[in-house]
N, C-alpha and C positions, 0 to 999 in steps of 0.2 A: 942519172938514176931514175928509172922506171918509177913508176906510182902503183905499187902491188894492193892499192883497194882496187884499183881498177878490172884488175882481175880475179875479184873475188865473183865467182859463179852467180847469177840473177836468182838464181830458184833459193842458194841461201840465202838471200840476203831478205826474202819472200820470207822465209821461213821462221828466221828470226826475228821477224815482226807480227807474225802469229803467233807466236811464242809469248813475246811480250803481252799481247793480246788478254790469253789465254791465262797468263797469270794475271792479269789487273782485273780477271771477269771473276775468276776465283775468288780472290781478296775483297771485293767489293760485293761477293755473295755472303762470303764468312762474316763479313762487318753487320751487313742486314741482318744476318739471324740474328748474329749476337745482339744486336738493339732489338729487335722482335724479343729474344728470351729478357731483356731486361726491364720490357716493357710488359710483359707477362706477369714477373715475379713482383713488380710494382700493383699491377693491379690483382694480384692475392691477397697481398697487404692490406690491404685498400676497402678489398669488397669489392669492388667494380665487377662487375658482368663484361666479358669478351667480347660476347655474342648476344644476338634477339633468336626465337624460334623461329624457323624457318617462314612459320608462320605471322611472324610480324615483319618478314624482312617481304613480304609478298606484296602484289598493287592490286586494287579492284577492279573488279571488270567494268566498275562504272568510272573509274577516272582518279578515284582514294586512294593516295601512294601511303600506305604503314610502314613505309619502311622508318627506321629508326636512325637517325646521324649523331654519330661522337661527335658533339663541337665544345666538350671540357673537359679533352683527354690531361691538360695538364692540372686541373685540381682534382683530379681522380672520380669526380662524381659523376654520376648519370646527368643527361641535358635535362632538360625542361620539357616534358612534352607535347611536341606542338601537335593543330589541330588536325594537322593529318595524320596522326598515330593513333587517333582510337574512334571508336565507330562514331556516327551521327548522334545514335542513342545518347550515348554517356555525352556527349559536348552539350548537348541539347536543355541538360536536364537544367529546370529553369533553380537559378541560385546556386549551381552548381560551378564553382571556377578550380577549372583543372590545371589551369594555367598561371596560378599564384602560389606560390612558394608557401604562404604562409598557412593553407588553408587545409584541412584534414583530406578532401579531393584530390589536391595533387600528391599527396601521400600513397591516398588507395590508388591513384593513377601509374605510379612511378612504380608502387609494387605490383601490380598488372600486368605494365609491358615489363620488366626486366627481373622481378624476384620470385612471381607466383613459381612455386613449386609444381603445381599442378600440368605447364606446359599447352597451355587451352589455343586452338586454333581460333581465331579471332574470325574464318571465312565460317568456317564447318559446323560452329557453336555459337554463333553470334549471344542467344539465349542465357546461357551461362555466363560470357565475358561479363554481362549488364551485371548479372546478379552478383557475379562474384565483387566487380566494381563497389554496384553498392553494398554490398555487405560489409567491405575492405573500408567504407566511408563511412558506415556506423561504426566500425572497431576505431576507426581514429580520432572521429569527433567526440565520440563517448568516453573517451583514455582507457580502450580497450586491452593495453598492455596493466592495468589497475585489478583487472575484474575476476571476481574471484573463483569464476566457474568460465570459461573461453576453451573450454576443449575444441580442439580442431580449425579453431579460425585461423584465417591467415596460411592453413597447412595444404598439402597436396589432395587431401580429402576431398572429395564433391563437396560444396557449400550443400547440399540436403543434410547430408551428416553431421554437421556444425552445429555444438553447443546451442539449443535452442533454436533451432529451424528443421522445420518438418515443408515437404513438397507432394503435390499429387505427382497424380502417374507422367505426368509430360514432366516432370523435371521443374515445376514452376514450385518460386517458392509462393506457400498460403497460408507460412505457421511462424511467427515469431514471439519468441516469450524468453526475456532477459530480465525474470524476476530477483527484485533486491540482488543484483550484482554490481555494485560501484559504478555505474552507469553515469557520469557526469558530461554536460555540456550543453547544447543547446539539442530540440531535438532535428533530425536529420533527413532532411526537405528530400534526399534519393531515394529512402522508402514509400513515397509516395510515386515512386516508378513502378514499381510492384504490382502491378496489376491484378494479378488472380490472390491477392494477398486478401484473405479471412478473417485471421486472428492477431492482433496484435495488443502483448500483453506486455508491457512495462513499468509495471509500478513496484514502490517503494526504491525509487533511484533518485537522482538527482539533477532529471533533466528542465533544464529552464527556458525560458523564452516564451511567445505565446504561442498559442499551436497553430500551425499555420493553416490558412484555408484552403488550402491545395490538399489539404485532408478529405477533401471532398469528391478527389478523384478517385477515390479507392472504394470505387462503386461495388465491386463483392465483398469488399467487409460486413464482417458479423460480431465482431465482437472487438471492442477495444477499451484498453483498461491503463491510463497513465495517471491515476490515483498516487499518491504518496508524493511526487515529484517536486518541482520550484515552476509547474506553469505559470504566467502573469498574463494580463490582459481580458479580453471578452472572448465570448466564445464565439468560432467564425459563425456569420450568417446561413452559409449555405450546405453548412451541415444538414440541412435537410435532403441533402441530394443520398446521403445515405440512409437509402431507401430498404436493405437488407438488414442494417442496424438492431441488432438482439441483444445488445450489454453497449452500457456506453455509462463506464466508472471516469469521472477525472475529479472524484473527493480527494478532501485534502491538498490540496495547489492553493496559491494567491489569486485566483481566478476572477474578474468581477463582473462590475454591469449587473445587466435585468438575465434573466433567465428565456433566452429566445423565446416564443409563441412558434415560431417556426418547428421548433423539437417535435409538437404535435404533428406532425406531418410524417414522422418515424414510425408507421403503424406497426411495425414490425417489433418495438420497443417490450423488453420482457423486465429490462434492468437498467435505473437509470438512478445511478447516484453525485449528486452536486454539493454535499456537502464539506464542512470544511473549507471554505469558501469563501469568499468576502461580499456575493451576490445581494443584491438591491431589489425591493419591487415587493408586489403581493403574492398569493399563495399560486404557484404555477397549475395547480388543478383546473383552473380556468380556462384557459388552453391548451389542456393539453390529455383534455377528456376523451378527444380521438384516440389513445393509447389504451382501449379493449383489453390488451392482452398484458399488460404490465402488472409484475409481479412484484417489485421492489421496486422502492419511490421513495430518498433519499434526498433530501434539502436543509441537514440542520447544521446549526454553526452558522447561520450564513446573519444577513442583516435584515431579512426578509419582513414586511409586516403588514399590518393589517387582519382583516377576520381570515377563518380558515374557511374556505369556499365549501360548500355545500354540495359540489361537484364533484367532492373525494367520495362519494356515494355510489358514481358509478365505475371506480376501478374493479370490478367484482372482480378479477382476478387477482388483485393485491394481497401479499403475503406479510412483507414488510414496510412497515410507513413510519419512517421516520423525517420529524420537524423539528426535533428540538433545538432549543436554544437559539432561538430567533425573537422578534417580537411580534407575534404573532398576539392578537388582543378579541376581546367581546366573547362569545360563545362557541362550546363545544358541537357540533352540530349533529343533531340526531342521526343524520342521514350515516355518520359513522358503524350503526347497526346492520348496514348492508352488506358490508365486508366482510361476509359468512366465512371467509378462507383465512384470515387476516390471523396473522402466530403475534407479531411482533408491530405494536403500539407505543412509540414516544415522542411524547407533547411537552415534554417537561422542560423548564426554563424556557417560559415565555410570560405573559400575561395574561392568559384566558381567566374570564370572571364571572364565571355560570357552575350553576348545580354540574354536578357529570351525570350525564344521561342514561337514563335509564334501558336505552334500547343499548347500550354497551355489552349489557348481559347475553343479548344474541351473539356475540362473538366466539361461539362455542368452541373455536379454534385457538383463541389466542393462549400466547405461553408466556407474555412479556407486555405489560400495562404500567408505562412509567408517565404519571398526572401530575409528578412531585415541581415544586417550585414554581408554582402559578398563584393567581387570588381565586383560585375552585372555592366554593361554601356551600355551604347546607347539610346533608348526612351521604354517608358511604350508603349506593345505591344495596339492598336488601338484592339485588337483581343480577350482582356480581358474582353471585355463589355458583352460579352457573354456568361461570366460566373453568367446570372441568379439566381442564388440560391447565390451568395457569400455575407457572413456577416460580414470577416474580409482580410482588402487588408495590408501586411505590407512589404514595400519596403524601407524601412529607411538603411542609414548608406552603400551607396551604391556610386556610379559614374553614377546614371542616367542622361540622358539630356531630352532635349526639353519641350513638355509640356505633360498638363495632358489629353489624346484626349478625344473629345465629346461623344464617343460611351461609354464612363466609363458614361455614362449617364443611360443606361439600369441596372444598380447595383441595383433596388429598396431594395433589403435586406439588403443592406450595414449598418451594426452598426458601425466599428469602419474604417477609411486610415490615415495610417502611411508611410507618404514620407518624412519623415524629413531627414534633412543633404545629401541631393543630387542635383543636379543642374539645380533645373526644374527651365524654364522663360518663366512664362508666367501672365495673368491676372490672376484674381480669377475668377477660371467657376462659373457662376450661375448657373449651375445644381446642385453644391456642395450642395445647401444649400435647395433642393428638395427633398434631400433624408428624410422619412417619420423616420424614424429607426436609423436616424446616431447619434450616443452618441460622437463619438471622430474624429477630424477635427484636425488631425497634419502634420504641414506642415512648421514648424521650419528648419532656415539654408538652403533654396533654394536662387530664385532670383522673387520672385514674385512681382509684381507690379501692379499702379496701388490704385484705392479705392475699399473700405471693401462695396459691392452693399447692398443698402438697404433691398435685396431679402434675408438677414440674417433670418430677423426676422421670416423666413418660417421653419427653421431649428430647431423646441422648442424642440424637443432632445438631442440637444446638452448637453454633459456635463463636455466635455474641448474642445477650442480652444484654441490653439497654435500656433499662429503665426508670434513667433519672428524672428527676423532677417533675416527679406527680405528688401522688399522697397517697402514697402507697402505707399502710404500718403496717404493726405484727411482730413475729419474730423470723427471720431465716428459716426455713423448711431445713429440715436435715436432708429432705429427698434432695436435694442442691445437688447432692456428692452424686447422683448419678448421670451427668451432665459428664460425661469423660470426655466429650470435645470438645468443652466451651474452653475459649481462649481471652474473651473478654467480656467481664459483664461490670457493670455501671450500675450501682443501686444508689448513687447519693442524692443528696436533693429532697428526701420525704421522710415519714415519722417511723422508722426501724426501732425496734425499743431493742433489749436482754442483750447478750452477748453473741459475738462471732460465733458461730458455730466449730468445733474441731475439725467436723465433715469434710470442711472446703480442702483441708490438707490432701484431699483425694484426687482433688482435679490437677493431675497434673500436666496438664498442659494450658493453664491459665499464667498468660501474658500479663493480665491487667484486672485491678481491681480497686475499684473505687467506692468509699462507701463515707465517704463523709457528710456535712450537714443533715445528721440523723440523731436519733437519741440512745447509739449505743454505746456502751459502758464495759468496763474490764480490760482484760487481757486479752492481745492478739495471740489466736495458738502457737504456740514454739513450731508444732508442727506447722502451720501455714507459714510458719517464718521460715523454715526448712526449703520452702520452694523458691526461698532468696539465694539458695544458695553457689557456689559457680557452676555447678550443674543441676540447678531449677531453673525453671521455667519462668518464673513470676519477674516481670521488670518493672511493671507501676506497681505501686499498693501507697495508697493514698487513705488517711485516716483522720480522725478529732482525735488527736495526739492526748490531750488534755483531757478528756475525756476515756479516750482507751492507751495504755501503755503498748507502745509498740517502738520498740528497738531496732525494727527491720522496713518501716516505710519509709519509702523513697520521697515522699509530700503528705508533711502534718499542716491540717487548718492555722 
């Protein structure tokens, strides 16, 4: 028997091994896809990115391969980016690790190459990548997803449009201000890449750490203001390298040390506040009289002591100068008369122990003289009345004598005088109570005397009087009742003889009233008790119970 393979034709037998072929190329394409489509719908899931833009998958002409390599397709995440995926610039930037998982950098890095919406060529924009970078490193370090105004960050928008950032014409940014938005963390050493950066205003947030001295390479800054924050430490050295420097606020931080000398060297200086602080040393006017142009001067809160330098004489351009609440000691210095421009004066809470100066009265600008809380003595300069424009006088807690002189008559602006707890005797001026503006009339703890003149009723501003314990007597003015704004007045402490007046039942927006250790007698009016009621006004009313019947105060003697 013949062997009938043997004559099976060469060409099919060709044939049916292409055949074979043919289907196993088939099958072995279908299986790919299908692992390709199930490796797709996994990383939908997922969030994973497919793909980079054409332009991160590109090499540099200088030898920089960007391109990007999956090496964590199986835990679905983006790789780590190594140091050939993003320019020199951003690797560069000193304290910046893009290469640590744990650090806000490799966040704003990871969203860069693989999530920015925006699509940025990394050859064609170099400019933008950096900025966008950094910006993407302030939203992370600061818990940017927190903040309560972030329109456009992180979005497809040009970073110029971005909640708080403004750019000149090239596209550079020169404007950032992230004011009181939840701003938390340390602050964020890439803005200090920023080169044609201006303005940077961040206060009232809660950025901590010290400010670093690489602050100092933001040689076109004009203005910066990290006030309200958790700064700690000193203030770098070589902040004098900003040379353009026109505002420089960082009150309010835990700030410390001595107050540079170096700052002098800021001629550019218009605004300079340190207070709130925890600063050490003497009065910085010392050096830092090269500051010509300074308008605002700004050191109280701090631990500061010693005399006040006689140096503050030559800020002639000074508007506001504030020291208080330091220990600042010895005498007020004449040379303060210089400061012909000067609105806004506070010394108060320290120990200065001098007359107040007479040439104060030159200050024909000011609008705001707070002397209160010191050892000042001798008499209220006769020389203050001439301070025209002034809306708040405060001399309290002080060793003054004599009285209050007639020329304090010219004050027409006066809102608020505060001379309590010092040892004026005298009557009560009737010009007090001329003033058109005046809200607060305190004059608790002298020696005044004397009756409450009827010319009160002139003073419908008012909205405390205060004036316990003097020696004051007499009887209550009825003019009282036209006082429609006072909300608290204090007559105890001195010789009031007769009865409460009905009158007061008209004030009704009086809060508080106190009138005990006096010599009045009777009945409190039903109608003043009226304003106890749950919709009056009145919440203290303090009285000599034993002396007057009163069913409706809140504290009998």
């Amino acid at each position: 028997m013949s062997d009938t393979r043997n004559n099976v034709p060469k060409f099919l037998k060709i044939s049916c091994v292409l055949i074979v072929l043919i289907i196993c190329s088939l099958s072995l394409l279908v299986a790919l896809e299908f692992m390709e489509y199930q490796k797709l719908q996994g990383q939908a899931e997922t969030g994973t990115p497919t793909s980079t833009n054409s332009s991160k998958n590109s090499s540099d002409v200088d030898g920089n391969n960007n391109t990007f390599e999956f090496n964590d397709t199986e835990s679905g995440n983006p790789p780590a980016p190594s140091p050939l995926t993003l320019p020199d610039e951003i690797l560069n930037i000193p304290g910046s690790d893009v290469l640590d998982p744990s650090t806000p950098q490799y966040n704003a890095s990871q969203w860069l190459l693989y999530y920015d919406p925006a699509n940025i060529d990394f050859e064609m924009d170099k400019t933008k990548v950096i900025q966008r970078f950094i910006l993407a490193s302030v939203y992370y370090n600061l818990e940017g997803a927190y903040w309560p105004q972030a329109e456009g960050w992180l979005g497809p928008r040009d970073e110029c449009s971005w909640y708080g950032i403004a750019c000149n014409d090239q596209n550079e940014i020169v404007r950032i201000v992230l004011v009181d938005d939840l701003l938390n963390g340390t602050f964020p050493v890439e803005i200090i890449e920023l080169e044609k950066l201006e303005h940077l205003d961040l206060h009232n947030n809660n950025i901590g750490g010290p400010p670093p001295a690489a602050l100092a390479n933001l040689t076109h800054l004009k203005y910066l203001d990290m006030s309200g924050n958790a700064l700690v430490g000193d203030l770098p050295e070589n902040l004098y390298n900003l040379t353009l420097l026109e505002h420089l606020n960082l009150a309010d931080n835990n700030l410390g040390g001595i107050i540079l000398p170096e700052l002098g060297h800021l001629k550019s200086l218009k605004f300079l506040d340190l207070s709130a602080n925890t600063f050490t040393g003497h009065c910085p006017a010392k050096y830092l009289y090269n500051l010509t142009l300074l308008e605002h001067l700004g050191v109280a809160e701090n631990n500061l002591e010693g005399t006040i330098s006689s140096e503050l004489g030559l800020f002639e351009s000074l508007t506001k100068l504030y020291m208080a609440e330091n220990d600042f000691n010895g005498t007020l210095p004449t040379e303060l008369g210089q400061l012909t421009l000067l609105e806004s004066l506070h010394l108060h809470g320290n120990r200065l122990e001098s007359n107040i100066p007479t040439e104060l009265g030159q200050l024909t600008a000011l609008r705001e003289l707070y002397l209160d809380n010191n050892r000042l003595v001798g008499p209220i300069p006769s020389e203050l009345g001439e301070l025209i424009k002034l809306e708040y006088l405060d001399l309290f807690d002080n060793f003054l004598t004599g009285d209050i002189p007639d020329t304090l008559s010219g004050l027409q602006e006066i809102m608020g005088i505060d001379i309590h707890n010092n040892t004026i005797k005298d009557e009560m001026p009737l010009f007090l109570f001329d003033f058109a503006k005046l809200e607060d009339l305190i004059l608790y703890d002298n020696d005044f005397s004397g009756r409450i003149p009827p010319e009160i009723g002139n003073a419908t501003s008012l909205v405390r009087l205060l004036l316990n314990n003097n020696m004051l007597n007499g009887v209550i003015p009825d003019e009282i009742d036209e006082l429609k704004n006072l909300e608290e007045l204090d007559l105890e402490s001195n010789q009031f003889n007769d009865q409460i007046p009905d009158m007061l039942a008209n004030l009704e927006k009086l809060r508080v009233f106190f009138i005990r250790y006096n010599f009045i007698t009777g009945e409190m009016p039903s109608s003043f008790c009226s304003l106890r009621s749950p919709n009056g006004s009145l919440e203290e009313l303090w009285a000599d119970c034993e002396e007057v019947v009163c069913d409706c105060c809140t504290k009998c003697l």
